[in-house]
TORGU-696593 format. One record per residue (C-alpha): residue number from 1; y, x negated, z. Coordinates in Angstrom, 3 decimals. Layout:
BEGIN
[NUM; [Y; X; Z]],
...
***
This chain:
BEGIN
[1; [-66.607; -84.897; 21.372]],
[2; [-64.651; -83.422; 24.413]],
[3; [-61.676; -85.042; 23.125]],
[4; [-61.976; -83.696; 19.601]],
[5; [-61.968; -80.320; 20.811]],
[6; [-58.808; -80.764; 23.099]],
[7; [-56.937; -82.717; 20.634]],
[8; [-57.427; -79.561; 17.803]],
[9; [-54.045; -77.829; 17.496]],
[10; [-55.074; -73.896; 18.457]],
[11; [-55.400; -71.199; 15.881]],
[12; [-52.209; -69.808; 16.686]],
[13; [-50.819; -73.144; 15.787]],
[14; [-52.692; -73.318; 12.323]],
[15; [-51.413; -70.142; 11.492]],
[16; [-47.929; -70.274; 12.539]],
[17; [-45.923; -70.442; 9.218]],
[18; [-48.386; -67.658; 7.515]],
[19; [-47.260; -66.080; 11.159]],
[20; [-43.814; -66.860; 10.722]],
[21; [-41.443; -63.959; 10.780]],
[22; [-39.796; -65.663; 6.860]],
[23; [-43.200; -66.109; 5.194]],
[24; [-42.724; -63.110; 3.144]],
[25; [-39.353; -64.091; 1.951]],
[26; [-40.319; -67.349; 1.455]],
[27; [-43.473; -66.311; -0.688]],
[28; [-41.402; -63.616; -2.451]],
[29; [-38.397; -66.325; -3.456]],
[30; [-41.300; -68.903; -4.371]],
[31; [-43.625; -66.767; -6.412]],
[32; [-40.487; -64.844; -8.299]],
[33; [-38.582; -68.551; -9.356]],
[34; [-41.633; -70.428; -10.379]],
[35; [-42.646; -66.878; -12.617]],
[36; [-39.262; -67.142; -14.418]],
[37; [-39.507; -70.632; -15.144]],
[38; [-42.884; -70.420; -16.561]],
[39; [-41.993; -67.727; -18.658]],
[40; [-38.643; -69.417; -19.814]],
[41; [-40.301; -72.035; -20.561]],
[42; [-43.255; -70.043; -22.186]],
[43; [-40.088; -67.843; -24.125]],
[44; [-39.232; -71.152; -25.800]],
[45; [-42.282; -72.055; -26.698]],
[46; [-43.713; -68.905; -28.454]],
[47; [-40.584; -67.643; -30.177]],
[48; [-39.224; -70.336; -31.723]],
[49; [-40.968; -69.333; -34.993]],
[50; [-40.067; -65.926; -34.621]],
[51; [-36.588; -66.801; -34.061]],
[52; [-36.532; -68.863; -37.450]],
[53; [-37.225; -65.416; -39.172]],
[54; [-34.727; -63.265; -37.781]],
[55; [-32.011; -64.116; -40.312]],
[56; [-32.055; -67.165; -42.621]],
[57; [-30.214; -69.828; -41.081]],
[58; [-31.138; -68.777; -37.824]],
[59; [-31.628; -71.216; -34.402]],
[60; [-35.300; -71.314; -33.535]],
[61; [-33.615; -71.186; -30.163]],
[62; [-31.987; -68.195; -30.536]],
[63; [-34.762; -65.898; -28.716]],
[64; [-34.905; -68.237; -25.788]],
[65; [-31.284; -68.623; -25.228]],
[66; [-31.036; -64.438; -25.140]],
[67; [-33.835; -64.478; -22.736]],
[68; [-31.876; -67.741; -20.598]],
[69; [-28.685; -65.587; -20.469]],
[70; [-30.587; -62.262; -19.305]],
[71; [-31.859; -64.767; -16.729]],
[72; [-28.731; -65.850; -15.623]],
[73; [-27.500; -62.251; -15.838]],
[74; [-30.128; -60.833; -13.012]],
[75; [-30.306; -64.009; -10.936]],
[76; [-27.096; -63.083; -9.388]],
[77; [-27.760; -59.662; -9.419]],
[78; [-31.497; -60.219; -7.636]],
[79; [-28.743; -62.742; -4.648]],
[80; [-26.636; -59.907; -4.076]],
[81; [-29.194; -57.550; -4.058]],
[82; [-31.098; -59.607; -1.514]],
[83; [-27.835; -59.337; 0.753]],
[84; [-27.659; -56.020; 0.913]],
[85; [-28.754; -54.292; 3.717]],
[86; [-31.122; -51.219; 4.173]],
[87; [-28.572; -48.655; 4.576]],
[88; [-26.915; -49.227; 1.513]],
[89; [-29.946; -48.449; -0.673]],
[90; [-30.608; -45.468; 1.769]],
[91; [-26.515; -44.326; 0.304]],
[92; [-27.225; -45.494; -3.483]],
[93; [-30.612; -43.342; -3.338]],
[94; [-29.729; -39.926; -5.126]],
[95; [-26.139; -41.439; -7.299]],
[96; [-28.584; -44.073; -8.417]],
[97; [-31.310; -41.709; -9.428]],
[98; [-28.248; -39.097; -10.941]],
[99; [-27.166; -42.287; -13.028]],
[100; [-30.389; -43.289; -14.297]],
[101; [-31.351; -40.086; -15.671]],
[102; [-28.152; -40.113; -17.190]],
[103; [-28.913; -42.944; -19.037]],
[104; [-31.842; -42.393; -20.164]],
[105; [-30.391; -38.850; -21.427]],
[106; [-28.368; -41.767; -23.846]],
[107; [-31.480; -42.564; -25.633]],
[108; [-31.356; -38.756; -27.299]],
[109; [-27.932; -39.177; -28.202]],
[110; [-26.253; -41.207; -30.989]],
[111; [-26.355; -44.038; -28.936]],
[112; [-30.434; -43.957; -28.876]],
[113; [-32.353; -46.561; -30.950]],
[114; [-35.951; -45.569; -32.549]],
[115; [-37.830; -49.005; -32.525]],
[116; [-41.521; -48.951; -33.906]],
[117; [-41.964; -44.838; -33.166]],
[118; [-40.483; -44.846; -29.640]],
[119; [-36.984; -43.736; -29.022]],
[120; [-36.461; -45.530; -25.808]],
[121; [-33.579; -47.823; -26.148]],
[122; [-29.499; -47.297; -25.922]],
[123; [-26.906; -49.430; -28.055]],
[124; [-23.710; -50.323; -26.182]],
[125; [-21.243; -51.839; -27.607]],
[126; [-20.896; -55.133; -26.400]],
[127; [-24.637; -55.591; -24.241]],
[128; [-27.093; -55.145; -27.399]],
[129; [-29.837; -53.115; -27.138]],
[130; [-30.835; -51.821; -22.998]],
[131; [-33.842; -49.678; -22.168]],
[132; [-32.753; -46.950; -19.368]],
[133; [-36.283; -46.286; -18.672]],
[134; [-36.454; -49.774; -16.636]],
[135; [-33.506; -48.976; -14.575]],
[136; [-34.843; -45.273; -14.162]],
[137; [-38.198; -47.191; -12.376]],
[138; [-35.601; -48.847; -9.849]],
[139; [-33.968; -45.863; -9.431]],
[140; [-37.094; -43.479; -8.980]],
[141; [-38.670; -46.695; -6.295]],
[142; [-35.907; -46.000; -3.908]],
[143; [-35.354; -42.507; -4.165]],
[144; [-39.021; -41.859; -3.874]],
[145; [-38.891; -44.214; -0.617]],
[146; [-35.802; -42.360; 0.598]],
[147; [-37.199; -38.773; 0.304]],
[148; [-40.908; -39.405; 1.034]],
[149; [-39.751; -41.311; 4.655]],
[150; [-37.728; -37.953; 5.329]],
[151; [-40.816; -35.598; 4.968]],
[152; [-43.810; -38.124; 6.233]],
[153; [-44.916; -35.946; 8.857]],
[154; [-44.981; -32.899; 6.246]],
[155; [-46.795; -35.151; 3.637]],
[156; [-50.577; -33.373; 4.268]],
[157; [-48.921; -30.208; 2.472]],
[158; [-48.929; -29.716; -0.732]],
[159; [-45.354; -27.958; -1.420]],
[160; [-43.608; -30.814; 0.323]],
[161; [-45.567; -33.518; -1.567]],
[162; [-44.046; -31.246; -4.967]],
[163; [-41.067; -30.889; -3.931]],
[164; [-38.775; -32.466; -4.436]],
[165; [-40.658; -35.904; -4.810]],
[166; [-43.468; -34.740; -7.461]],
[167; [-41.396; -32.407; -9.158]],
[168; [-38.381; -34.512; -9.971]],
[169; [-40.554; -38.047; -10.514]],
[170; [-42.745; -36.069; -12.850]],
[171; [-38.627; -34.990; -14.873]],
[172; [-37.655; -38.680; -14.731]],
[173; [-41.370; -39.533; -16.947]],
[174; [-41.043; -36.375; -18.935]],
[175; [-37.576; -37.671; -20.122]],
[176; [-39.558; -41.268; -21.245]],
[177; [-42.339; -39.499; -22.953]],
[178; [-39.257; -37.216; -25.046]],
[179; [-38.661; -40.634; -26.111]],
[180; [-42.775; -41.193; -26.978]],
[181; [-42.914; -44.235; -25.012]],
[182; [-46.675; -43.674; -23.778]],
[183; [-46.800; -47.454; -21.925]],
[184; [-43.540; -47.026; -19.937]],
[185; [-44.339; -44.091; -18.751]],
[186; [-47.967; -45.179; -16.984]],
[187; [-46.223; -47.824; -15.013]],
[188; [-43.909; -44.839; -13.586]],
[189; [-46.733; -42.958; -12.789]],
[190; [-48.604; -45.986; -10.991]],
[191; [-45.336; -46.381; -9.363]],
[192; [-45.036; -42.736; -8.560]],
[193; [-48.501; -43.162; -6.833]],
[194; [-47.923; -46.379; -5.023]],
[195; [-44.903; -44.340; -3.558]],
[196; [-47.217; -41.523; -2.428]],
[197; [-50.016; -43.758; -1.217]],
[198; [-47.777; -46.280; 1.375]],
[199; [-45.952; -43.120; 2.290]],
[200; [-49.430; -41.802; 3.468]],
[201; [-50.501; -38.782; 1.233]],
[202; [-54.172; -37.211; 1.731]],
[203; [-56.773; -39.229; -0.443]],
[204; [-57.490; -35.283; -1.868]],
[205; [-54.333; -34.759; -3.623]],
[206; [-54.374; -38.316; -4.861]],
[207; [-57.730; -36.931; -6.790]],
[208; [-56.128; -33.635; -8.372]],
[209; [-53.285; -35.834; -9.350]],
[210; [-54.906; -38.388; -11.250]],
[211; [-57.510; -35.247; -12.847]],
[212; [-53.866; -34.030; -14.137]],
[213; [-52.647; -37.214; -15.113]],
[214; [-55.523; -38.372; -17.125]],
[215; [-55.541; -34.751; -18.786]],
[216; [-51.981; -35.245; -19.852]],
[217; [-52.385; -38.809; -20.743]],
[218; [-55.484; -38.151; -23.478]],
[219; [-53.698; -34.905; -24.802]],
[220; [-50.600; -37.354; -25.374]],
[221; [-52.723; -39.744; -27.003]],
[222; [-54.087; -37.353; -29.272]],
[223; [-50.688; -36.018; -30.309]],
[224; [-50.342; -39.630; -31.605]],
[225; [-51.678; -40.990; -34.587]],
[226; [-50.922; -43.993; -33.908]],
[227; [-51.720; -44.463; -30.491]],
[228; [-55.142; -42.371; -31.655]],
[229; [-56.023; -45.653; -33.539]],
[230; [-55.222; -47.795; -31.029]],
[231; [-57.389; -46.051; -28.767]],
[232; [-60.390; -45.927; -31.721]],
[233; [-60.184; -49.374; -32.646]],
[234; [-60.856; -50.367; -28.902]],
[235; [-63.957; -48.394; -29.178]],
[236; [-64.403; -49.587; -32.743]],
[237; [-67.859; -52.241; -32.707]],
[238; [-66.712; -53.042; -36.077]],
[239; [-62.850; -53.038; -35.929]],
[240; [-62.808; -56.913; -36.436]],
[241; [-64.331; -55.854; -40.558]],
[242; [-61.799; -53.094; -40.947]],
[243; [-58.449; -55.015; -39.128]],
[244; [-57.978; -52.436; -36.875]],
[245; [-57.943; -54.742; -33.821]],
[246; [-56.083; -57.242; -35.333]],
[247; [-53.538; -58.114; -32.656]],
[248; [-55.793; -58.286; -29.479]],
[249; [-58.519; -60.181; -32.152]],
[250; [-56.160; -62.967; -32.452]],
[251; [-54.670; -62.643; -28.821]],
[252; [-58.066; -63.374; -27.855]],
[253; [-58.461; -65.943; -30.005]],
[254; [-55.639; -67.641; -28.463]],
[255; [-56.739; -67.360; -25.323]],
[256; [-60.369; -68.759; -25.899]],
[257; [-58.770; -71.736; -28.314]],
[258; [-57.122; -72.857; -24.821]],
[259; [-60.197; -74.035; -23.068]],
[260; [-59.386; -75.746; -19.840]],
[261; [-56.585; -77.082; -19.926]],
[262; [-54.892; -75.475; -23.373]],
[263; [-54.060; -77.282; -26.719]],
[264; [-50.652; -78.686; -25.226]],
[265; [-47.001; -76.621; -24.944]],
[266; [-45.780; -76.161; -28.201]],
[267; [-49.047; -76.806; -29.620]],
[268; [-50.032; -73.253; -30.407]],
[269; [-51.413; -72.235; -33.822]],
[270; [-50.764; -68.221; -32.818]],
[271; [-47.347; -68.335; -32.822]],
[272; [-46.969; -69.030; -36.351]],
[273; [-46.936; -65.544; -37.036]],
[274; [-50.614; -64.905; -36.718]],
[275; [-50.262; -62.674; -33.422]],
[276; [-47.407; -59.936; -33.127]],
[277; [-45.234; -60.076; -30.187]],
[278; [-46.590; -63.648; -29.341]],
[279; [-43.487; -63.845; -26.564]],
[280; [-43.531; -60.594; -25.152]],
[281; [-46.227; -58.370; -25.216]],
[282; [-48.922; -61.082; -25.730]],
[283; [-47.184; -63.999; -24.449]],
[284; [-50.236; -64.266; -21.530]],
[285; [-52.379; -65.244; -24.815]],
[286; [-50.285; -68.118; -25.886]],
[287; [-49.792; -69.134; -22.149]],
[288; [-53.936; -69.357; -22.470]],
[289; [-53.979; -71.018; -25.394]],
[290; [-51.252; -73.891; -24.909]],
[291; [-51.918; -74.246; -21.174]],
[292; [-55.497; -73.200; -20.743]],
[293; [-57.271; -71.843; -18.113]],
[294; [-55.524; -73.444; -15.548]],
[295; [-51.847; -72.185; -17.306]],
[296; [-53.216; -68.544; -16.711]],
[297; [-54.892; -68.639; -12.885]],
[298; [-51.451; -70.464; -11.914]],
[299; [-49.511; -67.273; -13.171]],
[300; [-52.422; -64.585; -11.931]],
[301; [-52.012; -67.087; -8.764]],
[302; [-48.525; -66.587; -8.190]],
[303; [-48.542; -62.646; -8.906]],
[304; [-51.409; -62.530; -6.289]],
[305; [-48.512; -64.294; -4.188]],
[306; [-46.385; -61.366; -5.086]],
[307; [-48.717; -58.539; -3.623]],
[308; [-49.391; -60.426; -0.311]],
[309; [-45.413; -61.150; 0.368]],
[310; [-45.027; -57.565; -0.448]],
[311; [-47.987; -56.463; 1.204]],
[312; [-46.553; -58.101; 4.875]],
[313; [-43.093; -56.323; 3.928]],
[314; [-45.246; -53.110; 3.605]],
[315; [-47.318; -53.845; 7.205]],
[316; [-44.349; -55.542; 9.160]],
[317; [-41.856; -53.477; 8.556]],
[318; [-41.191; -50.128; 10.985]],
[319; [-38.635; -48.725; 8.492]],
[320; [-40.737; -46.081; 6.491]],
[321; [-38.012; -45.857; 4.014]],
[322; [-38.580; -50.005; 3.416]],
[323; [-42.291; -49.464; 3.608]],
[324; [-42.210; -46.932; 0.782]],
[325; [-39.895; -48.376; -1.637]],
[326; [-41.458; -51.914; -1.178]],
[327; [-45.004; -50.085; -2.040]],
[328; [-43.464; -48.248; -5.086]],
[329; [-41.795; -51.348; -6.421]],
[330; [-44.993; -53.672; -5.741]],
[331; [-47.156; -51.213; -7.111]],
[332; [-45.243; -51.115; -10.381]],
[333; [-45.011; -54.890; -11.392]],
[334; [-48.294; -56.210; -10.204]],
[335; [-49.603; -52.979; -11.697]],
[336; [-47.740; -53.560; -14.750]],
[337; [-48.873; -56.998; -14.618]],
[338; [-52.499; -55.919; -14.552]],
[339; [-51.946; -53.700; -17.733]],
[340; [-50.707; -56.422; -19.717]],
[341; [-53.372; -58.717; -18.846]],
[342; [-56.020; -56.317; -19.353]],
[343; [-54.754; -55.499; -22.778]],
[344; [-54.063; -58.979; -23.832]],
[345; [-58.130; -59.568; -22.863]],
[346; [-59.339; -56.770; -24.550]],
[347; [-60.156; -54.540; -21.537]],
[348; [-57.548; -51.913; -22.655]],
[349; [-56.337; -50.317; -25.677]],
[350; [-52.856; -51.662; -27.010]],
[351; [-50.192; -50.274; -24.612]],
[352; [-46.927; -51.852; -25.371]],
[353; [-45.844; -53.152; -21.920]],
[354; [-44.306; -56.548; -20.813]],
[355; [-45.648; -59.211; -18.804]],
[356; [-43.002; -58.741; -15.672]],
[357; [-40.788; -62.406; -15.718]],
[358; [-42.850; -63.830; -18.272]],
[359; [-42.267; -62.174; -21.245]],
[360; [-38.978; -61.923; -23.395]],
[361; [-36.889; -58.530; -23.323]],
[362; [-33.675; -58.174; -21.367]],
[363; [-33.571; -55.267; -19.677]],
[364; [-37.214; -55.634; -18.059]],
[365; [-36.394; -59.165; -17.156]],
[366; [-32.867; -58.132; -14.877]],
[367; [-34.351; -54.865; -13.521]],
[368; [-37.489; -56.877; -12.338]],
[369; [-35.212; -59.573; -10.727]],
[370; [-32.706; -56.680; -9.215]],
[371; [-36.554; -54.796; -8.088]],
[372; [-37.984; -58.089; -6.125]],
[373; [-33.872; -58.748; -4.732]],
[374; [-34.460; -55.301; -3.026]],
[375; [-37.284; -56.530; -1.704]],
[376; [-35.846; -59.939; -0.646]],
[377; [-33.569; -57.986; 1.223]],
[378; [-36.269; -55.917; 3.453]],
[379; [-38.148; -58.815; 3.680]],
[380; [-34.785; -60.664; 5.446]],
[381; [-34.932; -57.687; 7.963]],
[382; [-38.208; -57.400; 8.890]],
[383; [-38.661; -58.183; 12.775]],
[384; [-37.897; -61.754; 13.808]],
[385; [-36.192; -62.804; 9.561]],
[386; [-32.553; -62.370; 10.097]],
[387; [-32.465; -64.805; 13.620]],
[388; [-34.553; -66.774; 11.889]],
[389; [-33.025; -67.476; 8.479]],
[390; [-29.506; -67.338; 10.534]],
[391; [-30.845; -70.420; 12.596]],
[392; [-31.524; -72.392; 9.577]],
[393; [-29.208; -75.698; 9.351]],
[394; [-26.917; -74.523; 5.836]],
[395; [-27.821; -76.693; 2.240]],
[396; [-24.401; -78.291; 2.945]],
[397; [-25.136; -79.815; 6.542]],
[398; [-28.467; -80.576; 5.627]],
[399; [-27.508; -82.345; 2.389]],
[400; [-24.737; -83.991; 4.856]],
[401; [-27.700; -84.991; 7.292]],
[402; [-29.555; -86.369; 4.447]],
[403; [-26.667; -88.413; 2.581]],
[404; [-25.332; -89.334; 6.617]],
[405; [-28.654; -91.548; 6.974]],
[406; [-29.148; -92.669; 3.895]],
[407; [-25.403; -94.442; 3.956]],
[408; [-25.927; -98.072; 5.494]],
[409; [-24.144; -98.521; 8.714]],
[410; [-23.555; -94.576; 9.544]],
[411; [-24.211; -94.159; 12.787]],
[412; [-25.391; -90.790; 14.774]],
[413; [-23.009; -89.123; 16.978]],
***
């Protein structure tokens, strides 16, 4: 028994890769790639129908190859990104915010596309369709993170809390409501408030802000028909009779079709044009129903990955600029994450927003991969990373290593 007990590695020992200075980039770079393939793959499987009634003629590929190339489009973007080092997002802060807004000015002027009541997207020549309002979240993570760190000791008054970081966050959202996009503009305002929390903000003016926010929200709501039926149907016992429900009826019907283990990829019967949006807003119900239950507690696994890795950025890091920014960003796609979900199982009126890496729409999809790079990149400087990832052996000399033994008759220096 004695020797049991001396031959058990100690606790410190057990725990020494979650310890590990790289776990959080590790778990970030992990949890990000295995989200885009899923939803690739997911893309591809849910739109092909839809993409065979675009135009006649069309590729029932054509959906997933847009998605593929928005992919390969932010993949770089999210490398470089990653590179970069703290200082230059503490330059880009206020030009990136400047630009941003000027953007999403765009989407009032003859560029601006109306799609389904909201005004919220820009047509440029040459990209297609882009949505400002995902590069204005970006934009408003790191300028939040670079103001907030400034004031932090003046945070528990209000007129430094206002100004300029409530004043001008609460401009960037007005500018995405002009545009009557209700759903974009309650991940800002999580965002907004992830910002606030990290940075440290009394618990008191976190309760006035939300009385104001959910005051603004309903009177929004009600200056919507449409989103004033959204919001009755979900209240609606009988909305199933009168088809009010209809899309989160048969989203949930999807889901509960799935069972265990899900009718097979490919093998969904929602995508044939019984549930709207079936690869972007809804695509978690046809990940339910072709890969079951074990399809969708891998992908709420992996974004539970996401908010620890970001969480240890958060707590590791000393930079309160990093600290806040990470928050803001985190707060906004695992919060966005949580919206979709909770719509797509009935828990929430009809929103309108995107399952982050999983569902199809271009402009989400690169900002999100550009969002986590910046976080890649404070997690590669938090205490211990850089010497660490710098004393890694490179792909090439490993690869060399591996091909060296496997060649008969190589010898070892």
């Amino acid at each position: 028994m004695a020797a049991d007990v001396e031959a058990r590695p100690p606790r410190g020992d057990l725990l020494g890769p979650w310890n590990s200075a790289v776990s959080s980039y590790y778990l970030l770079t992990g949890a990000t790639v295995l989200l885009l393939a899923l939803g690739l793959v997911m893309v591809l499987s849910s739109s092909s129908v839809d993409s065979l009634s675009l135009t006649e003629g069309a590729s029932p590929y054509s959906i997933f190859l847009n998605q593929a190339q928005y992919a390969l489009m932010g993949l770089p973007l999210a490398f470089v990104a990653s590179r970069l080092p703290v200082a230059f997002y503490k330059r880009v802060a206020w030009p990136g915010l400047a630009l941003a807004v000027a953007l999403q000015l765009l989407v009032f002027s003859s560029l601006g596309v109306e799609v389904k009541g909201n005004r919220n997207w820009v047509q440029i020549p040459g990209l297609g369709q882009v949505q400002p309002s995902e590069f204005a979240k970006l934009a408003l993570a790191v300028w939040l993170g670079m103001v907030l760190a400034r004031k932090r000791h003046l945070l528990g008054q209000w007129l430094h809390v206002l100004l300029p970081a409530a004043v001008v966050a609460m401009g960037v959202v007005g500018l995405v409501l002009l545009g009557k996009d209700l759903g974009t503009a309650i991940i800002m305002l999580v965002l907004v408030a992830g910002a606030l929390f990290v940075a440290g903000v009394p618990m008191r003016m976190f309760g006035v802000a939300a009385v104001l926010a959910g005051v603004v929200v309903v009177a929004l709501a009600q200056g919507s028909s449409n989103r004033m039926s959204r919001i009755e149907a979900h209240f609606d016992p009988h909305c199933d009779v009168l088809n009010a429900c209809y899309q989160t009826t048969r989203g949930k019907i999807g889901l509960s079709s799935g069972g265990l283990t899900g009718v097979g990829l490919g093998e969904s019967r929602e995508k044939w044009s019984y549930l709207p949006e079936a690869h972007n807003d809804f695509i978690f119900a046809i990940l339910g129903e072709e890969l079951g239950l074990l399809g969708t507690g891998l992908v709420l696994a992996l974004f539970a990955v996401l908010a620890v890795a970001i969480a240890r950025v958060v707590r590791r890091h000393s930079d309160p600029f990093v600290q806040i920014t990470a928050g803001a960003i985190g707060a906004w796609i695992l919060g966005q994450a949580v919206v979709n979900v909770a719509v797509v199982i009935g828990l929430l009126p009809v929103i309108g927003v995107p399952l982050p890496l999983v569902s199809a729409g271009g402009s989400a999809l690169i900002t999100t991969l550009l969002a986590l790079g910046v976080v890649l990149s404070f997690a590669r400087q938090e205490p211990g990373a850089a010497q660490a990832l710098a004393a890694r052996p490179s792909v090439v000399r490993r690869s060399l290593v591996v091909i060296g033994r496997s060649v008969p008759g190589s010898s070892r220096g």
